[in-house]
N, C-alpha and C positions, 0 to 999 in steps of 0.2 A: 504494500500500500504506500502510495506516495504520501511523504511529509507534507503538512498543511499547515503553509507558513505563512500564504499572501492573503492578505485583507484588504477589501477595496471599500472606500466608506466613502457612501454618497453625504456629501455637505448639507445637500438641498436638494428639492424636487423641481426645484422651477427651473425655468430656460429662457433665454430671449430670444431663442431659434425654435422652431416649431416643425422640427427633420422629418421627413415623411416615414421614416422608417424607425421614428424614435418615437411619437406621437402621434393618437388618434387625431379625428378632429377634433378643433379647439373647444368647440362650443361643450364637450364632452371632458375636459378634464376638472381634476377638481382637485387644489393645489391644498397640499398639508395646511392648517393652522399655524400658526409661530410654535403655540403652546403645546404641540404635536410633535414640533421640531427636538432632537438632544441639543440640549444646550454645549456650547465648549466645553463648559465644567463637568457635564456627564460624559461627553465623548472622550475626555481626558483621563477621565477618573476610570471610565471602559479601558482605555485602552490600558494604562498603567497598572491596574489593580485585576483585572480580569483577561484580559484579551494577549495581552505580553506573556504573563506568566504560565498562559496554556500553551504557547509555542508560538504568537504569532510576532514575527519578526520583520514583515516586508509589505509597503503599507502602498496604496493607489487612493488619489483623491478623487472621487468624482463626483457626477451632480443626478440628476439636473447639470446644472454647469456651475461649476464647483466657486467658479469665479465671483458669481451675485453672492455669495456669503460675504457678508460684512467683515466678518473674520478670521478671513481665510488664511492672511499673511501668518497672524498671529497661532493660529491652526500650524501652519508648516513648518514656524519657527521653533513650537514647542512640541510635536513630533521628534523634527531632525536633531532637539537636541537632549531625546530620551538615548541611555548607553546603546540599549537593546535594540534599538532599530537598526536595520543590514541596509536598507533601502528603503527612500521615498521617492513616490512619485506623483504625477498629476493627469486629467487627461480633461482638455479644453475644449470648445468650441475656435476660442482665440479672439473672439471678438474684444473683451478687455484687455488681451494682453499690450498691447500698445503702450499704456498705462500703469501696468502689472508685474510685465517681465522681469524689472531689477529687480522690485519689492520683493518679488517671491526667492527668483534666485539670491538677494542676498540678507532672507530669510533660513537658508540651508537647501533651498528645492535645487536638483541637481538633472533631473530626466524629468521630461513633457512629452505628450500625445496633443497631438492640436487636429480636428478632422477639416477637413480640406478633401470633400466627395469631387469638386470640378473645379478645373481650371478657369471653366467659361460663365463668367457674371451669369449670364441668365438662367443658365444650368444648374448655376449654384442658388440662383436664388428659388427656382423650381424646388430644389432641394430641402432647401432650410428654410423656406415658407415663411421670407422675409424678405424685400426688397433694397438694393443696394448696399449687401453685406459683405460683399466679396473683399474690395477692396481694404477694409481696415483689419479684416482675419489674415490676409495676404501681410498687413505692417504687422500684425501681431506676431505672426512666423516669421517675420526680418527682425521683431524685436529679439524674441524668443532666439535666433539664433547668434543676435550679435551681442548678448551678455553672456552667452555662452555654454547654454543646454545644450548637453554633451550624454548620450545621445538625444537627440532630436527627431521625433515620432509623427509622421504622417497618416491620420487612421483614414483610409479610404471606404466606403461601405458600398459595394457592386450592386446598380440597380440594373435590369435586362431594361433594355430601352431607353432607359435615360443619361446614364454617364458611364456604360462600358466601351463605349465608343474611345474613351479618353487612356485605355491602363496603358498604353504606351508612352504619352507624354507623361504622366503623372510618373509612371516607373521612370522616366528620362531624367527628373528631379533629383536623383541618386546619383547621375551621372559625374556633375563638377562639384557637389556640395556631401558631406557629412552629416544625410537627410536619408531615412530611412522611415521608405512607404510600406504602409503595411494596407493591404487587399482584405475584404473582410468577407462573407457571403453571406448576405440577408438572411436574413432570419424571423421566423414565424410570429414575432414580438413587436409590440410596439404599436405598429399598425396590423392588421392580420388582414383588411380586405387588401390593399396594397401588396403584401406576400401573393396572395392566393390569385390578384393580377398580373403580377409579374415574374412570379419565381424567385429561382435563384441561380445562379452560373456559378457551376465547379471550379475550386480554383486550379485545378490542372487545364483548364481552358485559359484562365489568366496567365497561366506559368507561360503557354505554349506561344501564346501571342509575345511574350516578350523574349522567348527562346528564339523564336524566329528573325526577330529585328536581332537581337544584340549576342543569344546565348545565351546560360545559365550556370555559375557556378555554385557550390554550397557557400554558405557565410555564417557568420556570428553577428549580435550586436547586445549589449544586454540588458535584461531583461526577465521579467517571471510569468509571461504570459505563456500563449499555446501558439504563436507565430512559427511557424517553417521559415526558418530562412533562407534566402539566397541572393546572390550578387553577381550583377553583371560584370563580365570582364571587364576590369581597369576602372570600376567604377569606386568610389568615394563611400557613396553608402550603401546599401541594401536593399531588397525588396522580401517583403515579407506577407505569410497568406493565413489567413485564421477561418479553416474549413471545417466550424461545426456541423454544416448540413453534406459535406459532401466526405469528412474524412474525420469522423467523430473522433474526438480525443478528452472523450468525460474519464479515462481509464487512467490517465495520467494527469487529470484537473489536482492543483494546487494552492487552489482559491474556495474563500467562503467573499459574501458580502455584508457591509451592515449598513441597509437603509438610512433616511435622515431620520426617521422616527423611530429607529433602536431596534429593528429586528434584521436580527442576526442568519441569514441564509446560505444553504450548503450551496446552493445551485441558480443559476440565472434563469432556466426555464423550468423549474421541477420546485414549485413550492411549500411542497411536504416536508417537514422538520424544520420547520422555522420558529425561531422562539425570539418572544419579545424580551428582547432586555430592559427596556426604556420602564415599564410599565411596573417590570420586578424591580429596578434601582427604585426608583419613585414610591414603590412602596416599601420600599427598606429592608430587601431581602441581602441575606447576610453575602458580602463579598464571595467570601468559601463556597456557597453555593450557587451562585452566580459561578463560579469556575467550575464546577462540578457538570454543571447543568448544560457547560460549552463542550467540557470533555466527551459528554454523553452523546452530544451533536454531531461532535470528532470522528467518534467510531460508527456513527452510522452514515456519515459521506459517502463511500465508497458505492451505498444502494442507493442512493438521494441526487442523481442526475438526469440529463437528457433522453436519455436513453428509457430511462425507467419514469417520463413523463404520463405519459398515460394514465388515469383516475382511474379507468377500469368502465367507464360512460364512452369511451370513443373520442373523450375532450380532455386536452391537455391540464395539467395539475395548476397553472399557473393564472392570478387575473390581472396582474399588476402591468402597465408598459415598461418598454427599457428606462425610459427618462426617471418612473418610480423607483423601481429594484438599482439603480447605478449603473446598468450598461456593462 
């Protein structure tokens, strides 16, 4: 059984991108209360007294979009300077980075994910279900990489028909920069009529499209995710492909999640053994067992994925979007 180190804690639910692929329609969501929210001081006291101590060591900030947290710097600063952290990281939209990028890096943040699905404004703006966004997420990634996010994470999300048109130029990004794209394949979350219109595309079709232009060699970059890496001859940085729907890899998952509202999940699509922390702190359950209760979670991961979604009704275990659960 693989070690279960990486913890991805969504900050917030909200977003100021509204992704087709991360989001129902609008009119249809329904954003946490404040009061609903872990406060800093609980997500602190989580991680140092509960969450550290059962093994988890390698931490992902996400959202919603981790960035609209008012305190986020202060979040990264006091993370990166717990002993026991091996690694922090983030994963953005990028639209505040402009703004953001120093704070955070000279906070202790040292690795970024910024998604960037197209190159082409309008494509992007189809995409992210806001108009005239491109441009300042494009400064946000020239901020992000001239303080000096090292590595520097591209998350692309492959939609058929919309921006697969593009994995060649997007992979070309790798070519003169220390930029490493990573290919993702939609996924049955978030939106579901959307999946169920367009699919999803193998990433050994993505591979093949960029075999063909440039080649393929193996690569490294690091990292705690489920990415395949690879890297074009003589390129800079990497291309990288994360194929839950076409080349499952729940078998060697080394992630839980823990929502903005305290529960704790083994799985991003498989919501069975979820437990709320928020509601046990709040009501003043002893620390001890608060770690006991995550142990207990530990050992049942290994049955608690994708794989093993199914309720047993022919409908998936899971009701939440990606923007809820953290992506």
């Amino acid at each position: 059984m693989n070690r279960v180190d990486y913890l991805r804690i969504s900050l917030v639910d909200r977003c100021n991108f509204r992704c087709q692929y991360c989001m129902p329609d609008e009119a249809e969501l329904k954003f946490l209360a404040q009061t609903e929210v872990l406060t800093t001081e609980e997500l602190l006291h989580l991680l140092q007294e509960v969450l550290i101590p059962v093994g988890f060591t390698r931490f992902r900030l996400t959202g919603g979009e981790p960035l609209l947290h008012p305190g986020v710097v202060e979040i990264v600063q006091a993370i990166a300077e717990l002993p026991q952290v091996e690694d922090l990281s983030l994963t953005t939209n990028g639209y505040l980075l402009p703004k953001l990028a120093e704070k955070l890096y000279a906070a202790g943040l040292r690795r970024i994910n910024i998604s960037l699905d197209s190159l082409i404004p309008t494509t992007f703006d189809q995409i992210v279900g806001r108009r005239g966004r491109w441009q300042q997420v494009w400064q946000g990634i020239q901020a992000a990489h001239r303080v000096g996010f090292d590595p520097l994470k591209l998350n692309v999300v492959v939609i058929p028909g919309v921006n697969d048109q593009e994995i060649t130029d997007l992979a070309a990004l790798s070519l003169d920069r220390n930029w490493h794209i990573r290919f993702i394949e939609f996924m049955p979350i978030g939106n579901a009529d959307l999946f169920g219109q367009r699919g999803w595309i193998p990433s050994e079709q993505l591979r093949q499209q960029i075999r063909d232009r440039w080649g393929l060699t193996s690569g490294q970059v690091q990292g705690n995710g489920p990415a395949e890496v690879f890297q074009i001859p003589g390129a800079q940085g990497t291309v990288g492909f994360i194929s839950q729907m076409s080349e499952c890899f729940c078998d060697r998952c080394n992630r839980m999640r823990l929502s903005a509202d305290g529960w704790l999940r083994p799985c991003l699509l498989n919501e069975t053994g979820q437990l709320d922390l928020k509601t046990s702190l709040r009501a003043g359950v002893p620390t001890a067992d608060l770690r006991d209760r995550v142990r207990e979670l530990l050992l049942l991961k290994p049955e608690i994925n994708y794989k093993g979604r199914d309720s047993g009704t022919g409908e998936a275990a899971y009701v939440r979007t990606m923007s809820q659960i953290g992506g």
